[in-house]
N, C-alpha and C positions, 0 to 999 in steps of 0.2 A: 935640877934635882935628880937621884938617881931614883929608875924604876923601882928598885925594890923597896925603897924608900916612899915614896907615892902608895905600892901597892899596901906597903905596913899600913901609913896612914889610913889609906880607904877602911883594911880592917878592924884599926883602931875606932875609926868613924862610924862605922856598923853596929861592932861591941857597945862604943857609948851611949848609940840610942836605944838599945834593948835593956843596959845597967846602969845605974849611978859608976860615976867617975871620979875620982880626983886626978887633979891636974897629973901629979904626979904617977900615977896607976897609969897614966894615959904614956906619957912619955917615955917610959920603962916597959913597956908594952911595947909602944911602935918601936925602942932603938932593937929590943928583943927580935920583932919579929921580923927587922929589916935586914940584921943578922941570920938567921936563920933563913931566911928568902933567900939571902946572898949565897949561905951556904950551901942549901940544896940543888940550888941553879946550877953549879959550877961544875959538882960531880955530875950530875942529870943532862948536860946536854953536851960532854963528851961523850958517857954511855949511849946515850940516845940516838946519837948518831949511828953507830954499829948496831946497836940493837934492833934501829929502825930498819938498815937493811935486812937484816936476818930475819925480822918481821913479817917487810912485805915479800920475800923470796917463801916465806912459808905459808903466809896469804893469799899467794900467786897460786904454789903449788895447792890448795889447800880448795882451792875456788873452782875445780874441776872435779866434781864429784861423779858418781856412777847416773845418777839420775836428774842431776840439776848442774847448772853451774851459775857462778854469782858471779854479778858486774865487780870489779876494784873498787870501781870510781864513784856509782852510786850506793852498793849493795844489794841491789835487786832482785831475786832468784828466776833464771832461765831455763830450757832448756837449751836454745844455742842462742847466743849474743851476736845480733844482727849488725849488721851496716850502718841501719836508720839508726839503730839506738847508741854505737857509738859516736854515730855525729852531733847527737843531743848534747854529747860532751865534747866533740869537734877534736876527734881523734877516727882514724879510720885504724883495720884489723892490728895492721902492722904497727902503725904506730900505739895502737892501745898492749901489743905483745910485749916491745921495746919497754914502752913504759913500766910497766910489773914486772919484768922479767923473765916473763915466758920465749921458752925457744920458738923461732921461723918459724916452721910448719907446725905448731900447734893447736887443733883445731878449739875454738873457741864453743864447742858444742859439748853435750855431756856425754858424757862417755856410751850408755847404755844408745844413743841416736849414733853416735859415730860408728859404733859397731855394726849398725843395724843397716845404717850407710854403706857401708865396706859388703856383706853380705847379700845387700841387695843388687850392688853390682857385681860383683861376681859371676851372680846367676845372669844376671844382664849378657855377661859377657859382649863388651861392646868392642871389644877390641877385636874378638872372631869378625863381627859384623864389619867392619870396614876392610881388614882381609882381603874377605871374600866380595865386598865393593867393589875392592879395586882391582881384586886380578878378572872380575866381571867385565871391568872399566878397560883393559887391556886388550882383553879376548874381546870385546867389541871393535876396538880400536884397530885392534889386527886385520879383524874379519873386515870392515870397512875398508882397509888399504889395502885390500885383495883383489875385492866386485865392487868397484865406485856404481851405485844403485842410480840407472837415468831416474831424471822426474820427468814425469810428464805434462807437454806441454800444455796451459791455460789459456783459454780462449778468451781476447781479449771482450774486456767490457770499459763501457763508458761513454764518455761525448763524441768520442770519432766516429761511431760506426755508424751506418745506415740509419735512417730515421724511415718511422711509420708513418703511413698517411692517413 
């Protein structure tokens, strides 16, 4: 039997228990409404298809707010969309951007945290800090292969030496 054919029935079968039927009410009803299933089916899921992309592409775009941003998958509002919580869905960063549409480096946080992110390093400035680590790291390294520093020598200890009486 065809689906939409089933689905008429079902709603003819629903209708009959809420109203008196005649046979005929009933049959003229389902071929109607197996027609009309048929029909709307046909345009709706060529549309559908494209429409659906363009959808979740504005979903995607749409889910990154100034102050929150929302899971795709469940719709849950965040501040940033973690690891643990993409794996509840068993997708990790990358594969959850792939999926929606979001570009690479996209951060999955809201906007007003990412900014605040960006500005706090900054001031961090950690890139000065390693710098100056390393020409630290250098000017030591120099200075060491200049005056190799003696150690001086430890007096042995242990089982060999002299015993008390």
């Amino acid at each position: 039997m065809d689906d939409m054919f089933k689905e008429a029935l079902e709603l003819v079968k629903a209708q009959a228990t809420v109203r008196a039927m005649t046979a005929d009410e009933m049959t003229s009803m389902v071929s109607a409404l197996a027609k009309s299933l048929q029909a709307l089916s046909q345009p709706v899921a060529e549309s559908a298809g494209a429409a659906s992309v363009d959808a979740v592409k504005a979903d995607s775009a749409k889910s990154i707010r100034e102050a929150a941003v929302t899971c795709l998958e469940c719709g849950k509002v965040f501040k940033i969309i973690t690891a643990k919580h993409l794996a509840l869905h068993g997708l990790d960063a990358d594969a959850y951007r792939e999926k929606w549409g979001l570009k690479k480096g996209t951060p999955l946080a809201c906007k007003a945290l990412v900014r605040a992110r960006r500005k706090k390093m900054k001031e961090m400035q950690l890139w000065e800090r390693r710098r100056s680590a390393a020409g630290a790291k250098t000017q030591a390294a120099a200075a060491a292969s200049v005056a190799p520093a003696a150690k001086p020598a430890k007096a042995a200890k242990g089982k060999g030496g002299p015993k008390k009486a």
